[in-house]
C-alpha positions in Angstrom: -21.0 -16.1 7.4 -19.7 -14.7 4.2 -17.8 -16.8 1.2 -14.4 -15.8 3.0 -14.7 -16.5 6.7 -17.3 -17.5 9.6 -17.6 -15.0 12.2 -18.9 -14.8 16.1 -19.1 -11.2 17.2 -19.9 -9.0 20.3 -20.8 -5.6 21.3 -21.0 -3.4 24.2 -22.0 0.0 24.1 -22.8 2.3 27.0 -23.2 6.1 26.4 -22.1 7.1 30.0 -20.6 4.6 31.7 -18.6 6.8 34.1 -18.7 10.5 33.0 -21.3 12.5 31.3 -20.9 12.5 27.6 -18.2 9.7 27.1 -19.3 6.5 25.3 -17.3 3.1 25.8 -17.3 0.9 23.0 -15.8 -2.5 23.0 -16.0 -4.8 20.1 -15.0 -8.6 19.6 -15.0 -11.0 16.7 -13.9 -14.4 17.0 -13.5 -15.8 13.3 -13.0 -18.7 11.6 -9.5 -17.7 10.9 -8.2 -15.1 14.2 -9.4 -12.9 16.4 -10.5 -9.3 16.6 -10.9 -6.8 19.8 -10.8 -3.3 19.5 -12.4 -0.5 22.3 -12.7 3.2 22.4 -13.5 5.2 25.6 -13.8 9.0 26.4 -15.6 12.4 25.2 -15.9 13.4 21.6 -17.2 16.6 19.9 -20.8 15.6 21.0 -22.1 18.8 20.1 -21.1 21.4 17.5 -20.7 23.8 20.4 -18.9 21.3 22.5 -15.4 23.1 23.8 -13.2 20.0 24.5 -12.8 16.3 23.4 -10.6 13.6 24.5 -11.0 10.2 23.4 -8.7 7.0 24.0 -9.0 3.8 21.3 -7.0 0.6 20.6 -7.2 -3.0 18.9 -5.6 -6.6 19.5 -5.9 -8.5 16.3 -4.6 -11.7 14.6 -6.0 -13.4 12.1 -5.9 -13.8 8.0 -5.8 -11.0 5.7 -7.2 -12.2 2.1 -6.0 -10.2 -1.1 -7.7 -11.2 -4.4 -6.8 -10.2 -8.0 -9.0 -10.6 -10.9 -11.7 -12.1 -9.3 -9.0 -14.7 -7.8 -7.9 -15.0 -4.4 -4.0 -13.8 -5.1 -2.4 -13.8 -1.8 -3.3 -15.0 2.1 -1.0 -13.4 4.9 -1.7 -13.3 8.8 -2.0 -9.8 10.5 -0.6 -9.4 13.8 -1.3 -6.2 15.5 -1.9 -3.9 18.7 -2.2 -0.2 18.6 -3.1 2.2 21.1 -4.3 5.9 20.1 -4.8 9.4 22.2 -6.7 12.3 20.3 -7.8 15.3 21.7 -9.2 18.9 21.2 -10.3 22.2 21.8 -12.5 24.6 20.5 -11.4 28.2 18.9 -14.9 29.2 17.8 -17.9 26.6 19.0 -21.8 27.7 18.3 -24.8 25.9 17.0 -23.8 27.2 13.9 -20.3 26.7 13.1 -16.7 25.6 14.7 -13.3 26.0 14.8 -11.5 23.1 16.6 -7.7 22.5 17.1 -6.6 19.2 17.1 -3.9 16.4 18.4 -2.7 13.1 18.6 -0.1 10.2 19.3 -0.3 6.5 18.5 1.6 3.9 19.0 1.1 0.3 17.4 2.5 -2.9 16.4 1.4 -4.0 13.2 3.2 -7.1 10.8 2.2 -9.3 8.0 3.5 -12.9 7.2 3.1 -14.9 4.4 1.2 -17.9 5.9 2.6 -20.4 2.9 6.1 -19.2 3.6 6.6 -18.3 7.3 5.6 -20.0 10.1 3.2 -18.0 12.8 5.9 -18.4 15.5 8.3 -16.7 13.4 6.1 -13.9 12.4 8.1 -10.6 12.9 7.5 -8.0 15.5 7.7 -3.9 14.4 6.5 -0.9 16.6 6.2 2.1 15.2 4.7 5.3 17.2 3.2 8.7 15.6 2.1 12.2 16.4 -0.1 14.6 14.4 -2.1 17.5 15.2 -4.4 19.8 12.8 -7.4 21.8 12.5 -11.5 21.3 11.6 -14.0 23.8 10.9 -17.2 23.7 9.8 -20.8 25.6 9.2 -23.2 23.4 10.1 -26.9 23.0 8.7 -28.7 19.7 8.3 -31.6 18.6 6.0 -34.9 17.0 7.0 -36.0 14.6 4.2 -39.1 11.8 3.8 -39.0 8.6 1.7 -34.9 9.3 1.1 -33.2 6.2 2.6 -36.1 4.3 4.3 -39.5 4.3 5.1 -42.0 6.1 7.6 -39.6 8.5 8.7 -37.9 11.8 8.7 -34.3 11.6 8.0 -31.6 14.0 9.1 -28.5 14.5 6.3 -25.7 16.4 7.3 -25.7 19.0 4.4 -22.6 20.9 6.5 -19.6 22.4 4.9 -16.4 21.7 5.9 -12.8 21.0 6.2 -10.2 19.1 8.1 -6.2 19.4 7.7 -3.4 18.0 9.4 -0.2 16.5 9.3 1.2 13.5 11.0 5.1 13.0 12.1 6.2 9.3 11.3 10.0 9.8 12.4 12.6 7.3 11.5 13.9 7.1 15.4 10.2 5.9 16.2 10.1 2.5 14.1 9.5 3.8 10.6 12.1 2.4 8.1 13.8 4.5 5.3 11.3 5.4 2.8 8.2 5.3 5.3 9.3 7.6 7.5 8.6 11.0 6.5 5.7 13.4 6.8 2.0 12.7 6.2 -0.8 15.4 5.1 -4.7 14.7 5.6 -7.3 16.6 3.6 -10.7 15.6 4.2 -13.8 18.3 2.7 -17.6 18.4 2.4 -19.7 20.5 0.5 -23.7 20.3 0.9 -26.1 22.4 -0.2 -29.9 21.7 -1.2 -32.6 23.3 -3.0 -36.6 22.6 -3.2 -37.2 19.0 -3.3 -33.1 18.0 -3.7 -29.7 18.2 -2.4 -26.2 17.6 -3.2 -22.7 16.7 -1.3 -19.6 17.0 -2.5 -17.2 14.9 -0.3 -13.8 13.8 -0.5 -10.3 12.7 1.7 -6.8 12.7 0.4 -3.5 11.4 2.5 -0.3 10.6 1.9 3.4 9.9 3.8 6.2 11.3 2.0 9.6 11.0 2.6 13.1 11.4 1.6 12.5 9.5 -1.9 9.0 11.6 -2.5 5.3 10.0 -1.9 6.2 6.6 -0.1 2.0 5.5 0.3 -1.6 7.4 -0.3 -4.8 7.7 -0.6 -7.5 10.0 -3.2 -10.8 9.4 -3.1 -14.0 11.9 -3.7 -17.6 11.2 -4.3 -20.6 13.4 -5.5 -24.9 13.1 -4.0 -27.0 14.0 -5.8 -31.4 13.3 -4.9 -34.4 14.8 -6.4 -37.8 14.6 -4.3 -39.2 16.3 -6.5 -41.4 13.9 -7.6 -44.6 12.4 -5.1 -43.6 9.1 -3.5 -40.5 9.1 -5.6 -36.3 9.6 -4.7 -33.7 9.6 -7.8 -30.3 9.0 -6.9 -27.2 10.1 -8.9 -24.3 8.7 -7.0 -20.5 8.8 -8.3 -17.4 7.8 -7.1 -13.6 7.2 -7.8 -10.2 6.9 -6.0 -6.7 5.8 -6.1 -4.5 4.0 -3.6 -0.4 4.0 -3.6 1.3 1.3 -1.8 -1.7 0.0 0.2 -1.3 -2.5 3.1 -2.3 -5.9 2.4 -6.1 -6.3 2.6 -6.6 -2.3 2.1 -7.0 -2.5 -1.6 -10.7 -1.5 -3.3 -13.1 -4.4 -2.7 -16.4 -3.4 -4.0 -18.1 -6.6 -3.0 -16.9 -5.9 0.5 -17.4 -2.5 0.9 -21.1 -2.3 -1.3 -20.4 0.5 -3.8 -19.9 -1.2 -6.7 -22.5 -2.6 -9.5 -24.7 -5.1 -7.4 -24.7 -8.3 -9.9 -21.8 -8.9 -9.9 -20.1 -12.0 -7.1 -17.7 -11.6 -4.1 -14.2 -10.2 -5.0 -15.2 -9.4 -8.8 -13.6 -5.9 -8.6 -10.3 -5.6 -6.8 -7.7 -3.1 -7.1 -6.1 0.6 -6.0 -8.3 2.2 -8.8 -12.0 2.6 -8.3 -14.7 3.8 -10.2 -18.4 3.6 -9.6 -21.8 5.6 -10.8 -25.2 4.7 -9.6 -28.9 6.0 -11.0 -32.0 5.0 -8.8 -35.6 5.7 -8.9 -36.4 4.7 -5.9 -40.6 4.6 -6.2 -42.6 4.4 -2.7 -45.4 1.6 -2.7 -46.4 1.7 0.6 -45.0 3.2 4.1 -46.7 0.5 6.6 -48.2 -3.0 4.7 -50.4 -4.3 6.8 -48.9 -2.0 9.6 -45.8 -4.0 9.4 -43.1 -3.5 6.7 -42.2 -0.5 4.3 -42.4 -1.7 0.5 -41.1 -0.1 -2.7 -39.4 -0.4 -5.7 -36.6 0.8 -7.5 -35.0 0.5 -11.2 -31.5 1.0 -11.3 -28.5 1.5 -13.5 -25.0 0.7 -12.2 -21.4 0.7 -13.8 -18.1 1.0 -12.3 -15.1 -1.7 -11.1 -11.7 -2.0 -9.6 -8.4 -2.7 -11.3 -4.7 -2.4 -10.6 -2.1 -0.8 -12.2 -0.4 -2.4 -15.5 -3.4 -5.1 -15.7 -6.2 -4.5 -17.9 -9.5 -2.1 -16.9 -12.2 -4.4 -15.0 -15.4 -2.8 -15.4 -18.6 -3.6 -15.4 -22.5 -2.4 -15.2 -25.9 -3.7 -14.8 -29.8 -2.6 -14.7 -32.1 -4.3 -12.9 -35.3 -3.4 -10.8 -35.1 -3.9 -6.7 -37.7 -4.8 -4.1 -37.2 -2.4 -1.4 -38.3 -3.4 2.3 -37.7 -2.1 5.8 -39.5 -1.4 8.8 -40.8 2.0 9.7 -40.4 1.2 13.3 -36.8 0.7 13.1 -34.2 2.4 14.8 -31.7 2.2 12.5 -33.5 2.4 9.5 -31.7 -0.5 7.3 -33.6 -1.3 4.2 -32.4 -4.5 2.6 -33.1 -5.4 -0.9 -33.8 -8.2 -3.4 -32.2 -7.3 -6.7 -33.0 -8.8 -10.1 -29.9 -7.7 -12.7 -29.3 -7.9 -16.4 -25.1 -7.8 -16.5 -22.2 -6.9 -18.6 -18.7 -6.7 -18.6 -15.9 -8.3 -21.0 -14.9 -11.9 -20.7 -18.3 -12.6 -18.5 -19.1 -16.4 -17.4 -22.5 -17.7 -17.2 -25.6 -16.1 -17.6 -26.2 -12.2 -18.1 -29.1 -12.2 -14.8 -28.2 -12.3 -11.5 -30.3 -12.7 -8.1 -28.9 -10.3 -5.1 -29.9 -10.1 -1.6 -28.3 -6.7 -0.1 -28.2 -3.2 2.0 -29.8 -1.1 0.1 -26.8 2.1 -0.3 -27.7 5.1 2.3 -27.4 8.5 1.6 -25.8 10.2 5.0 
């Protein structure tokens, strides 16, 4: 339960279910306002030297799509969609070490929005559009073994790898697409890790766009910069930052910090909205103790945070705070999640109320 919707969901996961290497995942959310399946099935990349992949996925989904604009809701429209995908493929180059991989893939999917105050659900539209795209990875591969990084007890694998992926999807005009979206649409996704004694760094970032005959119809820029120090006993410093653009988003696809936990931490649901982003984070995080009373990890972190959404013609929303965290997770854990209890001191122009603030969060993970 969140402060937009109420939510009942359910997940099956089997790592083999009828051939060696291929997961199924099926997924369903019933919500307070629609419902939500979505399902993949078939063999990925499960290894760097893996030859082949092939991998089906989908969704059936209706419900409420919530955009919000200066901290307001702005607009409520109901999503109606089913989409089936097909990606596969194959290795050039495949060791340990490093890969080459050729890749392709076709989707087709029905996807429409209505304006519940407006339209009426029976009325809502129906489009089908269908798409086919095919690229190229390539990697060198190394990985980092780290204590007292992201959680407690533990040694924690980060992908330090450096890599690339292009491609280019077809969205043709005779498949669904209407004037200006149809077109052409490049992908650019990078990493760059490296890491020295008692530290690392990644460099990652995605870029993608659909252009057609009047130039860049929609698109997406975003990049973000790791940076820890271990340097110090018992201690991790973070230096996280982030920014991105969006062109023409879909409704719902805008920046939400609150939803997507990368923005400063004081601040209430929806504060930053937009299809500009900006975020920096410091952290000390300081280790108390691994296993208290042979139960729970404990530390503590100060932090500084500043960063926000906006749109385009309305004014810069920005904001920061510093505060100190309580840090607590168990070392027995499988996945590691460390939540938090954060006490803030806030700023930002035109702020209500009073400057401290009380969270309760997911402490950020460095992957």
């Amino acid at each position: 339960r969140n402060p937009d919707r109420s939510s009942f969901d359910v997940q099956f996961g089997s790592p083999g279910l009828l051939f060696h290497h291929a997961p199924l995942l099926v997924a369903y959310s019933n919500l307070s306002d629609g419902r939500i399946g979505a399902w993949s099935y078939g063999r990925p990349f499960h290894r760097t030297d893996a030859r082949w992949s092939l991998v089906t996925s989908g969704e059936a989904a209706r419900h409420r799509v919530l955009d919000f604009r200066d901290g307001a809701l702005d607009t409520i429209t109901e999503r109606h969609a089913l989409w089936f995908a097909l990606q596969g493929g194959m290795a050039l180059h495949a060791s340990s070490q490093s890969y080459v991989r050729l890749w392709a893939g076709v989707g087709w999917r029905r996807e429409d929005y209505t304006d519940t105050t407006q339209v009426a659900v029976a009325s809502a539209p129906y489009s089908a559009f269908g798409s086919v795209g095919a690229g190229i990875d390539a990697a060198r591969v190394r990985y980092g073994v780290f204590e007292h990084l992201n959680g407690f007890g533990r040694r924690e694998d980060v992908d330090l790898s450096s890599a690339v992926r292009l491609g280019v999807w077809a969205a043709p005009r005779a498949w669904g697409y209407s004037g200006r979206a149809a077109g052409l649409g490049p992908e650019l996704q990078w990493q760059l890790g490296t890491r020295w004694r008692g530290g690392l760094g990644l460099l990652r970032g995605k870029a993608h766009g659909v252009f057609g005959s009047a130039g860049l119809d929609s698109g997406l820029v975003r990049a973000t910069l790791d940076a820890a120090s271990l340097a110090l006993p018992r201690q991790a410093l973070l230096l996280h930052l982030e920014g991105g653009a969006l062109r023409h988003p879909k409704p719902g696809a805008a920046f939400d910090l609150w939803s997507t936990e990368n923005g400063p931490r004081g601040f209430g649901a929806h504060e930053f909205t937009g299809t500009r982003m900006l975020y920096v984070m410091v952290e000390d995080r300081i280790l108390v103790a691994d296993e208290l009373w042979g139960l729970v990890g404990v530390g503590a972190a100060p932090y500084f945070e500043y960063g926000g959404a906006w749109y385009p013609g309305d004014s810069t929303r920005l904001g920061g705070n510093v505060g100190l965290a309580l840090r607590l997770g168990s070392p027995r854990s499988v996945r590691g999640d460390v939540a938090e209890i954060d006490v803030s001191w806030r700023w930002r122009d035109g702020l209500s109320g009073s400057p401290w603030a009380l969270t309760f969060r997911r402490s950020f993970t460095l992957k």
